[in-house]
N, C-alpha and C positions, 0 to 999 in steps of 0.2 A: 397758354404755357406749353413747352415743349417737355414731354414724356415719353422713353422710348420705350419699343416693345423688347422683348425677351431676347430676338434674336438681333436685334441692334444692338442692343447691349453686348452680347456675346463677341459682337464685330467689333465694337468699338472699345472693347477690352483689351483684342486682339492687337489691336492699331496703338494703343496706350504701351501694350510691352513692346511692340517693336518699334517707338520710337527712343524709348528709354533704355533699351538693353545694349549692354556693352556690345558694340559691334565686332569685335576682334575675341568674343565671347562665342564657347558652342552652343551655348543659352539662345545666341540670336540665329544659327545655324536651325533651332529645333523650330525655335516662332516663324523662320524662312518656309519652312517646311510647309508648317500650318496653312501659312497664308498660300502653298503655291496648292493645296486642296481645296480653295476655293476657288481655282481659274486651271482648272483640269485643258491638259494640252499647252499650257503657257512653257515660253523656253524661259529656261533659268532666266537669263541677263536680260527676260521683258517684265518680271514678277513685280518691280518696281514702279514700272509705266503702269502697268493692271491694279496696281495695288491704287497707286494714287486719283486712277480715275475711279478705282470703285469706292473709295473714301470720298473724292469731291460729290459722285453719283447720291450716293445714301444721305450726305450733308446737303446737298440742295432737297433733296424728299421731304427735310423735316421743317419747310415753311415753302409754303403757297412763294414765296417772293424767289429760295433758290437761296437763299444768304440767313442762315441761322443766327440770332444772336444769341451769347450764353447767359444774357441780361433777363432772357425770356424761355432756359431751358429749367425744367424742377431738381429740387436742390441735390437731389438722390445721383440723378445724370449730368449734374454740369461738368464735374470731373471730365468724363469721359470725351462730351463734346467737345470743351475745352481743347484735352489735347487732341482730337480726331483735328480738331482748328487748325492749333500748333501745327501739328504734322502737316498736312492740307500747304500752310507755309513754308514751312521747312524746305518739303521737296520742288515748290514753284519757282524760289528763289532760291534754291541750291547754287545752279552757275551764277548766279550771281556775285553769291556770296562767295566762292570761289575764283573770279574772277579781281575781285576786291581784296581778296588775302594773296593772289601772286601778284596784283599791282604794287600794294601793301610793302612786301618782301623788298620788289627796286626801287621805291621811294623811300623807306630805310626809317628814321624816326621818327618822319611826321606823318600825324595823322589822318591820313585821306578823308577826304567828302565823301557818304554813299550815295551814290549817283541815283539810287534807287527808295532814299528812305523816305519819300512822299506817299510814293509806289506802295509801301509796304505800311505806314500809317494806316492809309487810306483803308486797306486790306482788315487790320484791327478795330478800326475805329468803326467802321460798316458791320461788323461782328459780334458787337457791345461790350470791346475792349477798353479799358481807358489807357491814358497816358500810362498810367504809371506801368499797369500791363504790357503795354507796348514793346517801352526802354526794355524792359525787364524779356521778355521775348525774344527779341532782337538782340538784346546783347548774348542771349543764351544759345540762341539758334548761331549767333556768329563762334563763339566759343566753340561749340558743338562740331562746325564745321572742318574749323580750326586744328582743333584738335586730333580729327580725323586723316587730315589731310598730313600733318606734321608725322605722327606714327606710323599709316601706313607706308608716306614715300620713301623716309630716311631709314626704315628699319624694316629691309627687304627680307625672304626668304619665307619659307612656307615648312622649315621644319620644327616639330612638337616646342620645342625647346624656344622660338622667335615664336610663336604663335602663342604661347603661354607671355613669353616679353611683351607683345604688345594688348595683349587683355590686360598683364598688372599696370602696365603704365598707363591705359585708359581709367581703369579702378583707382589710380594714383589720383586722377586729376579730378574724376567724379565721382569717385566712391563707386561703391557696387550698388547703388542706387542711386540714379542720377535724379529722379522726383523726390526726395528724400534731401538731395543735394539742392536742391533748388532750391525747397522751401525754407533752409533752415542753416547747411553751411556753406552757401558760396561768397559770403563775405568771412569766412573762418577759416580757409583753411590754410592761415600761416601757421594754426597752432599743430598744423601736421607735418614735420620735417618727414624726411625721403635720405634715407641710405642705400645708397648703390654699389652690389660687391661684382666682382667681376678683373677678372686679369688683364694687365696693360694691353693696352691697342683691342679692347672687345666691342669698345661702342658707349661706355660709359657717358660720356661726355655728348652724344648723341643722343642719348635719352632721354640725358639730362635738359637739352635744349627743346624736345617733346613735353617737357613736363613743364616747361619753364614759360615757355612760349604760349601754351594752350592755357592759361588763365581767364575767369572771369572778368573782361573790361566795359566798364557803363556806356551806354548808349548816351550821347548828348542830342535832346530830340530840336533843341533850339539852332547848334551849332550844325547837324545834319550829321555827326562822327562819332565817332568812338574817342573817348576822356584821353586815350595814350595810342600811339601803336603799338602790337605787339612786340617789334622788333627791337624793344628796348625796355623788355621785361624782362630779362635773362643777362644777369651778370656774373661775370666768370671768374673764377682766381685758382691759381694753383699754386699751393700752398708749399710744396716742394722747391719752386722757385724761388724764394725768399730765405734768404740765412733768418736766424732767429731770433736777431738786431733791427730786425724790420718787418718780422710777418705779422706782428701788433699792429704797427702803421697802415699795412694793407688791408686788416680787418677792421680796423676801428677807425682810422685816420690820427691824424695829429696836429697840434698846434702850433704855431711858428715859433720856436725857440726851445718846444717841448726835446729837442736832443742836438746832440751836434749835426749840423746840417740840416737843420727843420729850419729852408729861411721864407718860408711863406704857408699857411696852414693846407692841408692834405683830406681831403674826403676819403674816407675807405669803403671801401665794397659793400658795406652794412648799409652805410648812409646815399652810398649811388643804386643801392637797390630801389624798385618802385613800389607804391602801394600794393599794385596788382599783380607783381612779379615777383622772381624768388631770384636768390643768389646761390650759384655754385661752387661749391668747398671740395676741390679737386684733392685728391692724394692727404687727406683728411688726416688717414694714418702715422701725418709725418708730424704733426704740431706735439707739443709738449702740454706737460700736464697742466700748468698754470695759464696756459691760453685755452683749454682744454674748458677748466673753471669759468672764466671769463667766458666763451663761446654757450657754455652752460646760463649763467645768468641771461645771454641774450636768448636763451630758448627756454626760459622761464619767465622773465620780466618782460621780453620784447623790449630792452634795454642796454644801452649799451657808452661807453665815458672814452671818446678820443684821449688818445695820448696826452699826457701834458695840459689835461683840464680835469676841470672837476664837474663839470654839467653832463648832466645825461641825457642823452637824445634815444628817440625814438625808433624802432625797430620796426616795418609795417610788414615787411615782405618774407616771404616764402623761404626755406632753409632745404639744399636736397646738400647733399654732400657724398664723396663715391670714395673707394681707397681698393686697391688691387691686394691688401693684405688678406689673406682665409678668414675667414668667419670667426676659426676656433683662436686664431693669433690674434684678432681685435677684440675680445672678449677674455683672453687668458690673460695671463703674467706679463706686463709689459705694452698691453696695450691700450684701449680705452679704458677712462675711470670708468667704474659701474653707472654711476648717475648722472654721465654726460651720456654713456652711453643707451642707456633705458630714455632719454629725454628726444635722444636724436632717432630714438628708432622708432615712430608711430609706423612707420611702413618700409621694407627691408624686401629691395627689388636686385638677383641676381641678374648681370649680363652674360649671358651663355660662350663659352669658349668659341672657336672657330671649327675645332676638330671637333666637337662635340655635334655641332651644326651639321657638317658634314659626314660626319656618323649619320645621324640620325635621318639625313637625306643626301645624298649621294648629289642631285643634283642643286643642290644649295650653292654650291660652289659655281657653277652656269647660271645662277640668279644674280649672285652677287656683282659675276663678270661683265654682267650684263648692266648691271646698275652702274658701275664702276665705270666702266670705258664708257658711258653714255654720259654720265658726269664730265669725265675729262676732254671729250671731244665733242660734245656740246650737241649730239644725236646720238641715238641709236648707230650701231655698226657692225652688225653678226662678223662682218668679214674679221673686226679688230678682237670680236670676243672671242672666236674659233681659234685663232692663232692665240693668244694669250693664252687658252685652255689648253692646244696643242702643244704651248712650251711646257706650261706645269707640267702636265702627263707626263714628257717625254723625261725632262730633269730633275723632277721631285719626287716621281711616283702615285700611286691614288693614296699612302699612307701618310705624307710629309704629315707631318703636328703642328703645321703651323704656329710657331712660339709667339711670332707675334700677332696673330688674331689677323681681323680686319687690319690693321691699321699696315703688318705685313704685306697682307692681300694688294692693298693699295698702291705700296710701294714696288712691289714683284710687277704688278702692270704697265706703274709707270718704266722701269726699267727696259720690258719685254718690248714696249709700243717702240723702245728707242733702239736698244738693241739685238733685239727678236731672242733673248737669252735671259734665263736666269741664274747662272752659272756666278754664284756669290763670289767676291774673291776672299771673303772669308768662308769658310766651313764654319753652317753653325751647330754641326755637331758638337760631341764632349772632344773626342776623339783628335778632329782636325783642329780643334783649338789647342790641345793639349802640346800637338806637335809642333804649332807654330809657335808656342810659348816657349818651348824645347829649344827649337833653332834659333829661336831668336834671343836667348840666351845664351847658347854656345856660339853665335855669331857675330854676339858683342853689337847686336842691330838693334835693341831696343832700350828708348830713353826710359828712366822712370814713368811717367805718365801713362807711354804703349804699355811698359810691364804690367802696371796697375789694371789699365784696363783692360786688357784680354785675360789676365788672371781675373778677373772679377767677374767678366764674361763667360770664361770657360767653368768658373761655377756655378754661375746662374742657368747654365743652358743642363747642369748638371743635377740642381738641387730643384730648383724652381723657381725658387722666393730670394726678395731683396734680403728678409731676416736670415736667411742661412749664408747668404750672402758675409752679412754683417759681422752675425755671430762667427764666421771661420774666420776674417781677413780682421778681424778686432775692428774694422771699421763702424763708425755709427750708420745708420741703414741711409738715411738719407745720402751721405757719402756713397756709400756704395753703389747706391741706383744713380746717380752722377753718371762714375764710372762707366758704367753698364751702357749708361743711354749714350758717353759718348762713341762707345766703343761700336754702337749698333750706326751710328751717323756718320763715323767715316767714310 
């Protein structure tokens, strides 16, 4: 039997938190540390290559053959072995498995072959892993990977405020204990909805597809694949889209006759969601109170009655839902019920403003351009992100507020790429709205519609929120943000 000494255990402790610990966490910054005091003179970005040869080095020590089994360590140490194992794999077939998740990506719903998953049996089964170990590893370590790869790419930037984002949306997916998560809820955590607050165009819906995406999917060790792709664990709706003659339809589905115009039955978003995926509830804040109920029972029952039937079907998948309204307005007078809302909130993850970001790092704004113009031109291209930053500077200032966040950002680049300007032909001040409202009043130049929405705009860009919006112009808020958004898209 295998028994480690004192100071193996010590190592292999080590090696146990830092494959568990949140990595976008300063927890794993401290355990970096540790481990770079055992390889005195190593450069940062080799601590990983050092790390894994001296993990594989100490695990061949502990059998004459070079191949540890955990079938043959004492019962005290198998923990540890175990995951010194885990790990040991994890980091062999990293590219791999990365490789496999952007193939994954452009073959879109179906679920690829792992070209490797012989490769990586053989690895467990030599160890004194069994099958059921194996699936169970492999589907974890592919998660794990997954996961990682989803949060850091799409949610660039290195200021307090993104670095706190993507620790909670790691903790989101695995808890603040990932061994913890392993053993006990990764086939549970639909019963943990996700509220996401944050102001239009922050990235909500980016997170959302981080959290959605990075699920637990079973290993099938017969078929050589994963039960699902990821790529079709994440289903979307927004809820604002839909007058409130049809946003039941899109939640729940319906049955052919169930209203006028039902001429053939309808799956809704509950029912196209997957086992192992969650559905996203965009702009949450806008549904009524009796859908409100209904949305409630499916995050108590896991149940839920298409339109115009009376059977209830079953609910498997994951609940995150986001709304751009404050915290204190979905919780006061007017907004969520109390016990929709205590049901939906196991976890309450803000997306950080854009001015905020740029407060807090100065050069956040050169990361993002960076990310940005690399997306739309399909490379890297300093040449394309120095001009873009040199337009901002010169016509917005280092103070612009960016009102629309990211999703702004976006658009300001596209424009610039096209015509080296971002010279709005609206003003989105209060000010230059106020005056175009003016003349265009006294000019007899604006239809009802323009009137509506540049006044609807010029209060938004004034007050903040859709609700004050609402509350001034007597409009209902969903009306309002209409408005607003058409008036942003001309």
């Amino acid at each position: 039997m295998i028994r480690l000494t004192d100071t193996q255990r010590i190592f292999f402790a080590l090696v146990s938190e830092a494959i568990y610990a949140n990595p976008f966490a300063e927890e794993r910054e401290a355990i970096d540390t540790r481990i770079a005091g055992l390889f005195p003179g190593a450069r940062v970005e080799c601590l990983i290559d050092e790390t894994i040869r001296e993990v594989s080095a100490r695990l061949e020590a502990l059998e004459p053959s070079g191949r540890p089994r955990i079938d043959r360590v004492e019962k005290k140490d198998k923990t540890l072995v175990e995951n010194a194992l885990v790990f040991e794999f994890f980091y062999l077939f990293r590219e791999r498995f990365d490789a496999l998740i952007h193939r994954q990506v452009e073959a879109g719903d179906t679920s690829l072959p792992v070209p490797f998953a012989d490769e990586a049996r053989a690895f467990f089964q030599d160890r004194g892993f069994t099958t059921e170990q194996f699936c169970h590893y492999m589907a974890l370590c592919y998660q794990l990977r997954r996961a990682f790869l989803l949060i850091r790419d799409s949610l660039v930037g290195e200021s307090r405020a993104m670095r706190n984002l993507r620790r909670d949306l790691w903790n989101n997916v695995f808890t603040h204990d990932i061994g913890l998560y392993a053993r006990y809820l990764i086939n549970r955590m639909e019963d943990f909805s996700t509220l996401l607050l944050g102001e239009t165009g922050t990235g909500k819906g980016t997170a959302a597809i981080a959290i959605g995406r990075s699920g637990y999917i079973p290993f099938d060790p017969e078929r050589k694949t994963f039960t699902e792709s990821f790529t079709r664990t994440f289903v979307s709706l927004n809820l604002s889209q839909y007058p409130e003659t049809l946003l039941e339809s899109e939640l729940f589905g319906h049955k052919k006759g169930a209203f006028t115009g039902a001429v053939e039955d309808h799956k809704g978003v509950l029912e196209r969601c997957s086992p192992n995926g969650a559905i996203f509830l965009d702009e949450l804040g806008e549904i009524p109170a009796h859908t409100q109920i209904k949305l409630l029972q499916v995050l108590q029952e896991r149940e839920f009655t298409p339109v115009g039937s009376h059977l209830k079907t079953r609910f498997n998948g994951r609940v995150i839902a986001a709304t751009n309204r404050p915290f204190e307005e979905i919780t006061g007078s007017g907004g969520f019920r109390d016990d929709f809302f205590y049901r939906l909130c196991s976890d309450i993850i803000t997306v950080p403003p854009l001015r905020v970001r740029i407060e807090e790092d100065p050069e956040e704004l050169t990361t993002l351009l960076n990310h940005t113009v690399t997306r739309m031109v399909g490379k890297a291209s300093p040449e394309y992100t120095d001009m873009v930053r040199e337009v901002i500077e010169r016509q917005l200032g280092p103070h612009y507020p960016w009102p629309g966040n990211v999703r702004e950002l976006e658009q300001c680049t596209r424009r610039v790429l096209i015509k080296k300007s971002y010279l709005l032909s609206r003003d989105t001040d209060d000010t230059s709205l106020t005056e175009a409202l003016a003349r265009g009043i006294r000019n007899g130049e604006m239809d009802l519609k323009a009137l509506t929405c540049t006044y609807c705009a010029m209060l938004y860009r004034r007050y903040g929120t859709y609700g004050d919006v609402a509350r001034i112009t007597g409009l209902d808020r969903r009306t309002a943000k209409k408005y607003i958004e058409t008036f942003d898209a001309d």
